[in-house]
Each structure stands twice: as C-alpha cells, then as structure tokens.
C-alpha positions in Angstrom: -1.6 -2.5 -9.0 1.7 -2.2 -10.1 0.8 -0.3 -13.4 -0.7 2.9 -11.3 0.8 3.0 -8.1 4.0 0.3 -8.6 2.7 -1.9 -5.7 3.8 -6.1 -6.3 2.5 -8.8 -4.5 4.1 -12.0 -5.0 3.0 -15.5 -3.3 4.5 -18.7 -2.7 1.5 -21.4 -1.9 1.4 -24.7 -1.5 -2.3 -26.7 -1.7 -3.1 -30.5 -0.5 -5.8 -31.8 -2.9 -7.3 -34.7 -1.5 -10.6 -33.9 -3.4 -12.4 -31.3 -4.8 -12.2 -29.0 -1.4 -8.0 -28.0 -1.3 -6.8 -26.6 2.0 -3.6 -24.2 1.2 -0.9 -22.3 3.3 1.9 -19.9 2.1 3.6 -16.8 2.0 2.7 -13.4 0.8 4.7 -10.5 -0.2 4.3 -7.2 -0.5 6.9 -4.2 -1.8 5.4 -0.9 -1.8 7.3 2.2 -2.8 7.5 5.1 -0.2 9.8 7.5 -1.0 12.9 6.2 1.0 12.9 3.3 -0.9 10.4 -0.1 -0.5 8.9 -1.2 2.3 8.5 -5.1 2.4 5.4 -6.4 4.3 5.5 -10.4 4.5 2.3 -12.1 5.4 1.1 -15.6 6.0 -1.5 -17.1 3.8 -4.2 -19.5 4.8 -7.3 -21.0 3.5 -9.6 -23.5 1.2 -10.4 -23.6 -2.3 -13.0 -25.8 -4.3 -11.8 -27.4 -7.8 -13.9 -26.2 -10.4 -14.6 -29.0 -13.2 -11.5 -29.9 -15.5 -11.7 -30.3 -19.4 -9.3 -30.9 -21.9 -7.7 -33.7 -20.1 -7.1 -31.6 -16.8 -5.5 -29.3 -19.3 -7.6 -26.1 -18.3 -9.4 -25.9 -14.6 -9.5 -23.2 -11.8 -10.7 -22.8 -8.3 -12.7 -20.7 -6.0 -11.5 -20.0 -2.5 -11.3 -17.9 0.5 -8.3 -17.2 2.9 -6.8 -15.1 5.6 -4.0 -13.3 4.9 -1.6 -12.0 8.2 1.1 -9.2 8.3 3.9 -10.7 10.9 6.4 -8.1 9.8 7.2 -4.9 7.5 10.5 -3.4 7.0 12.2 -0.6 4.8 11.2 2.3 3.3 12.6 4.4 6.0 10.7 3.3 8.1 11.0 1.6 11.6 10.4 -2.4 11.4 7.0 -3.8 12.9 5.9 -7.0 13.9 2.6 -8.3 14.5 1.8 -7.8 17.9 -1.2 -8.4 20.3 -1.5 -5.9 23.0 -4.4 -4.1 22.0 -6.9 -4.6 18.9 -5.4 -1.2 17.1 -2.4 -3.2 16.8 -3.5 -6.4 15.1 -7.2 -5.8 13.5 -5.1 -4.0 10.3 -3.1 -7.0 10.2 -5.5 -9.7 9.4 -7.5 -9.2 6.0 -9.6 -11.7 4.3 -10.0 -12.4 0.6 -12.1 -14.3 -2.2 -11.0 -15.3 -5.4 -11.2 -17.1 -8.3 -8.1 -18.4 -10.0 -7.9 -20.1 -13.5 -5.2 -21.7 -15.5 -4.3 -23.9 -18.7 -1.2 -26.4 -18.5 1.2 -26.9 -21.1 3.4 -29.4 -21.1 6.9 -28.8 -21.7 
C-alpha cells in the first residue's frame, strides 16, 4: 500500500519444488511510517504452494498458496522494541496472520 499510506513489504523466500506441491520459508519485512521515523516489523514466513500448469516452455507459470506469517520483532519509529512473546494470548494472537495468494510470472532470459 505504499501509494496511499507509504507502507513496503519486502520478502526474501526460498521454495523446494519436488513436484507440483512447493513447501517455502522466508523472511518478511515490514517499514511503516509513524511519525518519528519507520518502524521495521520482521516476520517469518512459512507455507505451501501448488504449481499452476507452465506454457511457453516454462516461460510463464504461477502458483497458489497459503502461509503463516510471524512478527518476532519490531523496532523504530520511536517506539520501544518488541519481541514476540508468549505469556498470554494478547501478546502473540496479533502476531501470527495467515494469507492466500496467487502469484504469477514470465521469465526472460538474460
């Protein structure tokens, strides 16, 4: 949502592909403007996606998936650090979000 609010999200994933079904694991993060500055949330990323068919010679594909997504830490922005922490549901339930997606792409070769 950077274009109305400046939010980024950037993620560094790494996926096995065995088959059609590709587990995946990673790192999420998050910079969100407060007015202090950023504030950095990193996350850890986990989860499966299926293949979708390839054409073109593997040239275009995509996948559908699902994963969990945790908050370990977030920093900046004046404000106090945080890490994930256990002690009571309030304090980790915010932390863990789920997603679906769909992700498509075309390869060029350089």
């Amino acid at each position: 949502m950077f274009w109305t609010d400046g939010r980024t999200v950037t993620d560094v994933i790494g996926f096995w592909r065995p088959s059609r079904l590709e587990p995946f694991g990673g790192w999420r993060l998050h910079t969100v403007p407060l007015l202090d500055g950023s504030q950095l949330q990193h996350h850890l990323v986990v989860g499966t996606a299926i293949g979708f068919p390839e054409f073109f010679d593997g040239r275009l594909g995509g996948q559908w998936g699902i994963e969990m997504a945790t908050m370990i830490v977030k920093h900046g922005g004046g404000v106090a650090g945080d890490w994930f922490r256990t002690d009571s549901p309030r304090h980790y339930l915010d932390r863990v979000t789920f997603g679906m997606f769909a992700r498509f792409h075309y390869n060029l070769e350089l």
